[in-house]
C-alpha positions as a Markdown table, in Angstrom:
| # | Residue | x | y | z |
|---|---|---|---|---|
| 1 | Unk | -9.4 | 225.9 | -11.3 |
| 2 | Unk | -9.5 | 228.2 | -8.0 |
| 3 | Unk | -11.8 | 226.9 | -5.0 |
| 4 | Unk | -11.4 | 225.4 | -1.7 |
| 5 | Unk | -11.1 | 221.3 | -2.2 |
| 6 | Unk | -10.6 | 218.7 | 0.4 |
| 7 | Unk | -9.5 | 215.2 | 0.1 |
| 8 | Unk | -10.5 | 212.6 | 2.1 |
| 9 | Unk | -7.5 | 210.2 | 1.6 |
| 10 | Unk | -5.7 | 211.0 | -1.4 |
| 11 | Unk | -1.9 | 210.1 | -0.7 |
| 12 | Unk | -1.7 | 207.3 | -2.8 |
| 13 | Unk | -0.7 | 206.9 | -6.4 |
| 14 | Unk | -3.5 | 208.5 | -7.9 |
| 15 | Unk | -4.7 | 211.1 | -5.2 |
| 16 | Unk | -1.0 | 212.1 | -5.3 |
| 17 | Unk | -1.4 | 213.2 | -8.9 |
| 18 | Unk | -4.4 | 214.8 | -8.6 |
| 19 | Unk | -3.0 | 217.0 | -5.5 |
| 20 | Unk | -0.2 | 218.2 | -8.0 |
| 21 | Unk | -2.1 | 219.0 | -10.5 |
| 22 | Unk | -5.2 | 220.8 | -8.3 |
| 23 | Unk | -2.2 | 223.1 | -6.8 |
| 24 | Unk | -1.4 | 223.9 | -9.9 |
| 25 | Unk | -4.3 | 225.1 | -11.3 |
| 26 | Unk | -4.5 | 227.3 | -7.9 |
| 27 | Unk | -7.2 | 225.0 | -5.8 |
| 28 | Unk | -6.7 | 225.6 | -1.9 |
| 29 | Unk | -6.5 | 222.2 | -0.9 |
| 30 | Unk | -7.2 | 220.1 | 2.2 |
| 31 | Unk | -5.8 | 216.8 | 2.6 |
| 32 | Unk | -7.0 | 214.7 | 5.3 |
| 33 | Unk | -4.9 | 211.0 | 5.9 |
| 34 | Unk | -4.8 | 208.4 | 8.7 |
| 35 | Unk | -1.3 | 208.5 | 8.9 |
| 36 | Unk | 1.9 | 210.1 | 7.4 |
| 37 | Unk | 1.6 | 211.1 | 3.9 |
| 38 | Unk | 3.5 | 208.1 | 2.2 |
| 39 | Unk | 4.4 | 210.4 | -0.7 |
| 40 | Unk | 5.4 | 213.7 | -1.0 |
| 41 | Unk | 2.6 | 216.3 | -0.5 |
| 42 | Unk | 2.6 | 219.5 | -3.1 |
| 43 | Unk | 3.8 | 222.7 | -1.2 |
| 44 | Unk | 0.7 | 224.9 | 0.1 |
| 45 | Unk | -1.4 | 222.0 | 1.1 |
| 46 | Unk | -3.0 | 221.9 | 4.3 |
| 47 | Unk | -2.6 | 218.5 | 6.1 |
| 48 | Unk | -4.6 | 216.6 | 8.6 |
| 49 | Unk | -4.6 | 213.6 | 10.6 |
| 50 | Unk | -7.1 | 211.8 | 11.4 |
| 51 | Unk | -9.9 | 209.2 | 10.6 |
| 52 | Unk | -11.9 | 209.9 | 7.4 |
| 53 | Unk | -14.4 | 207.3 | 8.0 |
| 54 | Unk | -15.8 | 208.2 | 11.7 |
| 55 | Unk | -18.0 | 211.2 | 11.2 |
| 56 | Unk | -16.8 | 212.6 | 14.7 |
| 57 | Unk | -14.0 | 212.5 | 13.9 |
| 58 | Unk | -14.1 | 214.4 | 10.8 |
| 59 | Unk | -16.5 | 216.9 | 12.9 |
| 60 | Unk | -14.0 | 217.9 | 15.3 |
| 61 | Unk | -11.3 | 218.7 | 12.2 |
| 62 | Unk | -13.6 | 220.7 | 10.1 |
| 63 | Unk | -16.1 | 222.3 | 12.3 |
| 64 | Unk | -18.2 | 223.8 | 10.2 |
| 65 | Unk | -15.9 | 225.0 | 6.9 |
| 66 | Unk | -17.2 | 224.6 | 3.6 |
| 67 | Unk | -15.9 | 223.2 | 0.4 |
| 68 | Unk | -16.6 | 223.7 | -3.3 |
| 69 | Unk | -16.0 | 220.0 | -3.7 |
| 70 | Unk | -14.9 | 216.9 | -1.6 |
| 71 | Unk | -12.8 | 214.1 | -2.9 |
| 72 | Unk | -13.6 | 210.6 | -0.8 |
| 73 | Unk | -10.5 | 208.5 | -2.0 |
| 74 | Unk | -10.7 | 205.8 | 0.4 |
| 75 | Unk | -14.6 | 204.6 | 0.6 |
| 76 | Unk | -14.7 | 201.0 | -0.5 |
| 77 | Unk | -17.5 | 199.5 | 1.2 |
| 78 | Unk | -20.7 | 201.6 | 2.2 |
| 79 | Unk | -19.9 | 201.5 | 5.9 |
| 80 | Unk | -16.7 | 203.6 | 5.1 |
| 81 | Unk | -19.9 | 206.3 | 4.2 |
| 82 | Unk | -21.6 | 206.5 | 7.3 |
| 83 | Unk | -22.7 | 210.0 | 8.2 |
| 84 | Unk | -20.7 | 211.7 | 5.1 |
| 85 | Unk | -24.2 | 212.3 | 3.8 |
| 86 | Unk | -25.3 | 214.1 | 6.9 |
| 87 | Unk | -22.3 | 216.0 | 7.2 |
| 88 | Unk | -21.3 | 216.9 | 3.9 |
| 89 | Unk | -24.9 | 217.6 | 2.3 |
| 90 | Unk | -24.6 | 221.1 | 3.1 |
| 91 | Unk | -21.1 | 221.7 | 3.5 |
| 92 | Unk | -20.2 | 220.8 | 0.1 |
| 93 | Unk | -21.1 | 222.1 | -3.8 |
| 94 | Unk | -19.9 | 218.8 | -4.9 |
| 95 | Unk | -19.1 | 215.4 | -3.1 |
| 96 | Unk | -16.6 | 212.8 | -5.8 |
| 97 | Unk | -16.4 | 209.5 | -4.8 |
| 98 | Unk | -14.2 | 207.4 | -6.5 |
| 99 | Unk | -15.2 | 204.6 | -7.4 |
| 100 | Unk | -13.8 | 202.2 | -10.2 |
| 101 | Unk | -14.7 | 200.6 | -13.9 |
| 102 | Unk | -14.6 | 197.3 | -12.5 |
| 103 | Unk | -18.1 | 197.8 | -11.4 |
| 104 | Unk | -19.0 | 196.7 | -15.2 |
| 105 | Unk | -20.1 | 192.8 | -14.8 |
| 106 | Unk | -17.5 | 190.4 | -17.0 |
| 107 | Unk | -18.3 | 189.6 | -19.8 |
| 108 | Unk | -19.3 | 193.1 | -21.1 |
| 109 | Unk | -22.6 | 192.7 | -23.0 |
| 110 | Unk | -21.5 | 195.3 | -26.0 |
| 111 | Unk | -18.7 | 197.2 | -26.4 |
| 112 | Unk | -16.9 | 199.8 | -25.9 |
| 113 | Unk | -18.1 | 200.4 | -22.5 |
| 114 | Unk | -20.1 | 203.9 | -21.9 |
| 115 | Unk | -21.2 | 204.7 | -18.2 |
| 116 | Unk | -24.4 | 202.9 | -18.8 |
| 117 | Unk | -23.5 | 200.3 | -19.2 |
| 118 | Unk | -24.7 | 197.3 | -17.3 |
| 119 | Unk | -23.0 | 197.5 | -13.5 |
| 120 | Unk | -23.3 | 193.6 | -12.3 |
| 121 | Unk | -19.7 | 192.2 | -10.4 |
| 122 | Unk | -21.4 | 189.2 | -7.8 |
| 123 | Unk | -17.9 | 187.6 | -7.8 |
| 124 | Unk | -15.5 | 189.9 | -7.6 |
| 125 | Unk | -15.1 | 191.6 | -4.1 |
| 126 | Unk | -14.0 | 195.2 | -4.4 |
| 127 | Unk | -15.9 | 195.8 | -7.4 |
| 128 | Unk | -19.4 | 194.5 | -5.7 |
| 129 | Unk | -18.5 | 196.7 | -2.8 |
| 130 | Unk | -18.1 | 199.7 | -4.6 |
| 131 | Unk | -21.3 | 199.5 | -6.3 |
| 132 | Unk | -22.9 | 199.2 | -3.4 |
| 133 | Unk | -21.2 | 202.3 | -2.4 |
| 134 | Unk | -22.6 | 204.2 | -5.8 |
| 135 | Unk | -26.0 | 202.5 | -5.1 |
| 136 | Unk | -26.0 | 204.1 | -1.4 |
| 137 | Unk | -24.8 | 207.7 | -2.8 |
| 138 | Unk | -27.2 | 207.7 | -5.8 |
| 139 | Unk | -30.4 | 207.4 | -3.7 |
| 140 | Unk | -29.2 | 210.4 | -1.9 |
| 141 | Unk | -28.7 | 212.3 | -4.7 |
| 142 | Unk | -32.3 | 211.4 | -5.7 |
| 143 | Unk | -34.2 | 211.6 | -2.4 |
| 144 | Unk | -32.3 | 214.9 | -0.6 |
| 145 | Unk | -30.2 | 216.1 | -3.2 |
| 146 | Unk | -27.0 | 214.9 | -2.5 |
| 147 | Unk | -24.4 | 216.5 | -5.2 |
| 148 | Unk | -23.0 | 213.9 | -5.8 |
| 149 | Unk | -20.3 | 213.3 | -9.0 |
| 150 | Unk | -19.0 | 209.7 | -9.2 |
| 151 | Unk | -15.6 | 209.0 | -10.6 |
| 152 | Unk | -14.1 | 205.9 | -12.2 |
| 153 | Unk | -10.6 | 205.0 | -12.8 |
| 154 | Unk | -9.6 | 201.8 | -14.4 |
| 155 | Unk | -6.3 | 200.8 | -14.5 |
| 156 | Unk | -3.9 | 203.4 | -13.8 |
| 157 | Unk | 0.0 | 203.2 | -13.1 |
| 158 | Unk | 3.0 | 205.9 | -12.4 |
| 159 | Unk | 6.5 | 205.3 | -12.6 |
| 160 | Unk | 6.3 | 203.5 | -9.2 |
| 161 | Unk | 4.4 | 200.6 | -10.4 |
| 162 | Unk | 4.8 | 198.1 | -13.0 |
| 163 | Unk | 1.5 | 197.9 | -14.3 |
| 164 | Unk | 1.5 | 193.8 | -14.5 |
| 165 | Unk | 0.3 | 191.0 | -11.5 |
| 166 | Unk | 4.0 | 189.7 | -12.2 |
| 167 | Unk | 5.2 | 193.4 | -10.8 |
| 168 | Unk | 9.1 | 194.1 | -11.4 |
| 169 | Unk | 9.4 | 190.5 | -11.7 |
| 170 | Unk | 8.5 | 190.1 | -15.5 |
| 171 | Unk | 10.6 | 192.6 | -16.4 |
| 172 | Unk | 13.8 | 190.9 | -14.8 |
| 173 | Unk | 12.7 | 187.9 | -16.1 |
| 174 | Unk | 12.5 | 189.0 | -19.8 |
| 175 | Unk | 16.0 | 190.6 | -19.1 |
| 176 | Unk | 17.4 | 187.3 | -17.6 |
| 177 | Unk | 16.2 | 185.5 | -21.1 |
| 178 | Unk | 13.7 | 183.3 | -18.6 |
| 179 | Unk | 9.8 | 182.8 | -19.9 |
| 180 | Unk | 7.2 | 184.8 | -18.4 |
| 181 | Unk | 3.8 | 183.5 | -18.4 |
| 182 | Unk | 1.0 | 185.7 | -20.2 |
| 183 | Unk | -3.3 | 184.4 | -19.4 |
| 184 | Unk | -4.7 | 183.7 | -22.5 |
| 185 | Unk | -3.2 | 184.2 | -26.4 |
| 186 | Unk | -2.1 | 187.9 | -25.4 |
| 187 | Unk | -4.7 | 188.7 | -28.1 |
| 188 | Unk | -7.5 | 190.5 | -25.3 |
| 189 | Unk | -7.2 | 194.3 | -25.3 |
| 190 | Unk | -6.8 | 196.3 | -21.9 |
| 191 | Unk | -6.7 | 200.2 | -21.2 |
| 192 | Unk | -4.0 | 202.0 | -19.4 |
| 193 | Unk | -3.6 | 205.5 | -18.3 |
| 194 | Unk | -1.1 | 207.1 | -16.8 |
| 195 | Unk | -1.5 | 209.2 | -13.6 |
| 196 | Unk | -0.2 | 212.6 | -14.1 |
| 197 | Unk | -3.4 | 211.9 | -17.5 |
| 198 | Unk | -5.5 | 210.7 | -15.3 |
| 199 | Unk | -5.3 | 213.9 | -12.9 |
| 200 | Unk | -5.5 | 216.2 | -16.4 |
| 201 | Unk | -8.9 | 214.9 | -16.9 |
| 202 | Unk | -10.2 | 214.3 | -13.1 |
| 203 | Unk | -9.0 | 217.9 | -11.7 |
| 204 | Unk | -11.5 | 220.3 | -14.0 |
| 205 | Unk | -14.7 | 218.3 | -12.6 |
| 206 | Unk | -14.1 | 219.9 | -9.2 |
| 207 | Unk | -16.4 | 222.3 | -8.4 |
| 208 | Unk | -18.6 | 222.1 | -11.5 |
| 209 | Unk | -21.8 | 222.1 | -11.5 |
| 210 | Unk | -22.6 | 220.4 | -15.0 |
| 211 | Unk | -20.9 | 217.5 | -13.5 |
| 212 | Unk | -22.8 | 216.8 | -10.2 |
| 213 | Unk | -25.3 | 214.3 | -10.6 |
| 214 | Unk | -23.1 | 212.7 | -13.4 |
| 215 | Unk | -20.4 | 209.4 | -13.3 |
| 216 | Unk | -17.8 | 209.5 | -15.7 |
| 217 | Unk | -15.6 | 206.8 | -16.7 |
| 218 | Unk | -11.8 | 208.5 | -16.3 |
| 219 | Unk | -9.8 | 206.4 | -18.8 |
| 220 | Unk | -7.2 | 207.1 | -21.8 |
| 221 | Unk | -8.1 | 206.3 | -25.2 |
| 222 | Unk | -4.4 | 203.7 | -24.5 |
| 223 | Unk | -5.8 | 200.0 | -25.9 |
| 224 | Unk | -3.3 | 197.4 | -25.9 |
| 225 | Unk | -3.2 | 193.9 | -26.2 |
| 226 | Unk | -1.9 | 192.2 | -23.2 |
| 227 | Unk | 1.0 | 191.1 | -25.7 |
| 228 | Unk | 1.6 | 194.4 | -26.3 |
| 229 | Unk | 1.7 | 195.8 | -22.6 |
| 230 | Unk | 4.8 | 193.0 | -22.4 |
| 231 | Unk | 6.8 | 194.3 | -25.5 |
| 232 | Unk | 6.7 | 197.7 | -24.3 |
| 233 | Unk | 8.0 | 196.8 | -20.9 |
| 234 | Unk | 10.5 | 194.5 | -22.6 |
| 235 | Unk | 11.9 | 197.4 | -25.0 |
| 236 | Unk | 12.2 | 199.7 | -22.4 |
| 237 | Unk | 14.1 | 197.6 | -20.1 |
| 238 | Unk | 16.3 | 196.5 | -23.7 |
| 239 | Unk | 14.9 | 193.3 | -24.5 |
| 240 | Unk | 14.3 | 193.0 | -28.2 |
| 241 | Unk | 12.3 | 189.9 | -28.1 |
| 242 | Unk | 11.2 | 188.8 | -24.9 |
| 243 | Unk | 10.0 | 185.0 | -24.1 |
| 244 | Unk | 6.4 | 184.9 | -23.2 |
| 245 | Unk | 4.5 | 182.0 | -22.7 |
| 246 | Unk | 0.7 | 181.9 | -23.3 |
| 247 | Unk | -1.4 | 179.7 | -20.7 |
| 248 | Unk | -4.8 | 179.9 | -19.6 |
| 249 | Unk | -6.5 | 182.2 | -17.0 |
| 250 | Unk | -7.5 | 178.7 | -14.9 |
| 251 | Unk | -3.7 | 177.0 | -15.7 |
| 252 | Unk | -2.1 | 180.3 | -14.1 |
| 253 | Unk | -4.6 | 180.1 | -11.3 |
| 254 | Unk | -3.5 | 176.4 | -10.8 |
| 255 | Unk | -0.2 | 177.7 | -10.2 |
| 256 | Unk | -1.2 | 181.3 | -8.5 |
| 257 | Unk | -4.1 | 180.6 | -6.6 |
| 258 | Unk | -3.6 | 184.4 | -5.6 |
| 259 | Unk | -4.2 | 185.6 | -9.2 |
| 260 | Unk | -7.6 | 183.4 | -9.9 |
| 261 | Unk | -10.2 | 186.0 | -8.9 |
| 262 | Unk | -8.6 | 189.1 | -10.7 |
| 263 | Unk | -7.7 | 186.7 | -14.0 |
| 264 | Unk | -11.1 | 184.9 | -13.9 |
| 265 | Unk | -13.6 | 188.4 | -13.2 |
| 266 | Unk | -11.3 | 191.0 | -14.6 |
| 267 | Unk | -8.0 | 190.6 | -16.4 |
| 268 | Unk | -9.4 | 188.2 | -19.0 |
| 269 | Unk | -12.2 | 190.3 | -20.7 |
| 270 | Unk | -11.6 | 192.7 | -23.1 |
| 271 | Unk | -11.9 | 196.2 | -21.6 |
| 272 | Unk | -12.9 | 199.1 | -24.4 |
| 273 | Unk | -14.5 | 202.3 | -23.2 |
| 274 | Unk | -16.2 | 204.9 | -25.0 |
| 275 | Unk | -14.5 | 208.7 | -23.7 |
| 276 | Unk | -17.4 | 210.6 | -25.1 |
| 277 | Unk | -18.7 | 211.9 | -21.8 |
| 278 | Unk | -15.6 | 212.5 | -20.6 |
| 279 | Unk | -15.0 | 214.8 | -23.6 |
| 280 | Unk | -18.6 | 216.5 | -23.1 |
| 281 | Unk | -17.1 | 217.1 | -19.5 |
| 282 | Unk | -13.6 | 218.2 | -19.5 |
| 283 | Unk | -13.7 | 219.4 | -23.2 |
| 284 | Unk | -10.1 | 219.6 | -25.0 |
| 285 | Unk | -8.7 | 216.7 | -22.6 |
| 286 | Unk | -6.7 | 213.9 | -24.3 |
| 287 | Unk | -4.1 | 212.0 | -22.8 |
| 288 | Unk | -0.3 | 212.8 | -23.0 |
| 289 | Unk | 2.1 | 209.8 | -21.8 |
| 290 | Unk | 1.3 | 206.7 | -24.4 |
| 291 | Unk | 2.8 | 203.7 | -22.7 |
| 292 | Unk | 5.5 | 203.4 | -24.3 |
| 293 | Unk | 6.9 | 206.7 | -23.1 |
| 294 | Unk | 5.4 | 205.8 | -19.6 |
| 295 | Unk | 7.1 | 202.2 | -19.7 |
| 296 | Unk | 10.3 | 204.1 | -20.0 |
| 297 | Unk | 9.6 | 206.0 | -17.5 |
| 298 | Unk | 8.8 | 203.0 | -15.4 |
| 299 | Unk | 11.8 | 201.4 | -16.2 |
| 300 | Unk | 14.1 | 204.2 | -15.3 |
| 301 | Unk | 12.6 | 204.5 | -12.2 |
| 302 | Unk | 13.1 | 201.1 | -11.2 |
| 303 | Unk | 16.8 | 200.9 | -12.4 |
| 304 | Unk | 17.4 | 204.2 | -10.9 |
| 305 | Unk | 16.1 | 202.8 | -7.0 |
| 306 | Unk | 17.7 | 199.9 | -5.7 |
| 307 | Unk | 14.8 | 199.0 | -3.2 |
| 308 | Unk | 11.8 | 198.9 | -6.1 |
| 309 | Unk | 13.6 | 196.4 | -8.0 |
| 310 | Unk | 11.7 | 193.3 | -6.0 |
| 311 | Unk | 12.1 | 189.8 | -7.4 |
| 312 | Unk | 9.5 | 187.3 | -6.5 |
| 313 | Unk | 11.3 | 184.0 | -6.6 |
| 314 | Unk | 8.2 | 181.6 | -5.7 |
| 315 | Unk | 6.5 | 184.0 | -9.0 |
| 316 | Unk | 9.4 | 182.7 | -11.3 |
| 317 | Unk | 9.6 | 179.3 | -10.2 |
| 318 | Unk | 5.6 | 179.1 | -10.9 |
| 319 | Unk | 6.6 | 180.5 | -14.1 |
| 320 | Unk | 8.8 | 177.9 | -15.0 |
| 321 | Unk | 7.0 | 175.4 | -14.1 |
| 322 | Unk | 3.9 | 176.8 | -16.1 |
| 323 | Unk | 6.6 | 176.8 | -19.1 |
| 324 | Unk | 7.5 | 173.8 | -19.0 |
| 325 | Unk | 4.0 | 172.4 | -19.4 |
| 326 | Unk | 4.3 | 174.6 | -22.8 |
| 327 | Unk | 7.1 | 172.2 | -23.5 |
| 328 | Unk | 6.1 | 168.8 | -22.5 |
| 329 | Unk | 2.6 | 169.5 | -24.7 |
| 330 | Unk | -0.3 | 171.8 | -25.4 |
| 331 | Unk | -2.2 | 173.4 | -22.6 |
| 332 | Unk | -5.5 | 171.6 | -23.1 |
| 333 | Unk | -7.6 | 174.2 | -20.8 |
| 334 | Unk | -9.5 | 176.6 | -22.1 |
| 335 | Unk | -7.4 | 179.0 | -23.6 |
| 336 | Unk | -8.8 | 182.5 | -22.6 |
């Protein structure tokens, strides 16, 4: 693609990929961050500094230039929105705000998920703000026109992060021989997609006009059972058979009071998506890194930086202690 494109946030795992692969399909790209880029930023790419979400702010950096589309990365309640509307309704061909596929209310009514499907999250934080964020940017688009594309990721990963709540942690542990606790039988399926895919498939929607007025679910076609996800990690870090323990979502949250809302509203429901609009839209695109090429590439990274390697030791200890219940007797919970 070719065009002027400014990111409003966009230094984080994610935005990062997306920046790469924007340069190199020739975009002129503005990045705008409240700090110092905490990962590299492509050569060519104009950087700012300053506060995305006070419109003066963003005023007295841009003046008056004009985009072909605007990326908001970092909008996650509606307030974060104020005056972007104003501002950017005429300075823009296309506003993307990124939103997120936990906006689709647990338990999902029918699968595979399409991007009509029912948006309901009263529980879960983040998701409920964000709808209320696509809520707020949908009535502009109807009432003044507002071109608006919304974007949604689900759960994406890059060889920085271990794509687990247990973090480099599981992976030591299934190296040390020591049980590491999996919610539910293992059995639920989950989507992954790697970043450097998920930029592939998010870059050609910038600046196109079949796409404003549109959300698209971003994800790979990657379904694997949470079982699965583990055995991947474990092979790449040369474990042939791992110890994992299966508890219940509300036995883990006994232990891990810290994992109950994203194991209760999100991590416990099976998550299948339909990628047919996603085809229609960026025609041709299918995902590149399966995970077990990008739990390699995971692992490496870890082994390879002494710093990313962090152990949680109170994590392991509420791991064994949720193991040993597996020993003393059956978990008599609800398994789920």
């Amino acid at each position: 693609m070719s065009g002027r494109i400014l990111f409003l946030g966009g230094n984080g795992m994610i935005g990062s990929a997306a920046a790469r692969e924007a340069v190199a399909q020739g975009a002129e790209l503005t990045i705008i961050t409240r700090s110092a880029p905490r990962r590299p930023v492509p050569d060519g790419v104009r950087l700012l500094t300053g506060d995305v979400r006070d419109p003066a702010a963003l005023a007295g950096l841009l003046g008056d230039e004009r985009w072909d589309a605007v990326v908001n990365w970092v909008a996650f309640t509606p307030a974060d929105l104020d005056g972007h509307v104003e501002y950017f309704g005429d300075r823009t061909g296309q506003y993307v705000f990124i939103s997120t596929c936990s906006v689709f209310g647990r338990p999902i009514p029918l699968l595979p998920i399409t991007e009509s499907s029912p948006r309901r999250q009263p529980v879960f934080g983040y998701a409920r703000d964000k709808i209320a964020c696509e809520l707020h940017l949908e009535q502009a688009h109807r009432e003044s026109g507002f071109p608006l594309t919304i974007v949604r990721p689900f759960h994406t990963y890059d060889e920085t992060t271990v794509p687990l709540l247990s973090g480099w942690t599981a992976v030591e542990r299934m190296r040390a021989g020591e049980p590491v606790v999996v919610h539910g039988d293992g059995t639920s399926l989950w989507t992954l997609m790697h970043s450097a895919d998920f930029a592939r498939a998010f870059v050609p929607l910038l600046g196109e006009g079949h796409a404003i007025g549109e959300s698209v679910n971003v994800v790979s076609g990657d379904v694997l059972t949470w079982d699965q996800i583990h055995l991947e990690l474990a092979r790449a870090a040369g474990v042939r058979e791992p110890l994992l323990v299966h508890r219940s979502s509300e036995s883990i949250a006994e232990e891990i009071p810290g994992w109950r809302e994203v194991l209760e509203h999100d991590f416990r429901h099976t998550m299948l998506f339909d990628t047919t609009k996603l085809q229609r839209l960026v025609p041709g695109f299918a995902p590149r890194v399966s995970f077990a090429e990008g739990a390699r590439r995971v692992v490496r990274h870890h082994d390879a930086h002494d710093g990313a390697r962090g152990v949680d030791a109170e994590l392991g200890a509420a791991f064994d202690r949720l193991s040993a219940r597996v020993a003393a007797g059956p978990d008599r919970s609800q398994v789920v």
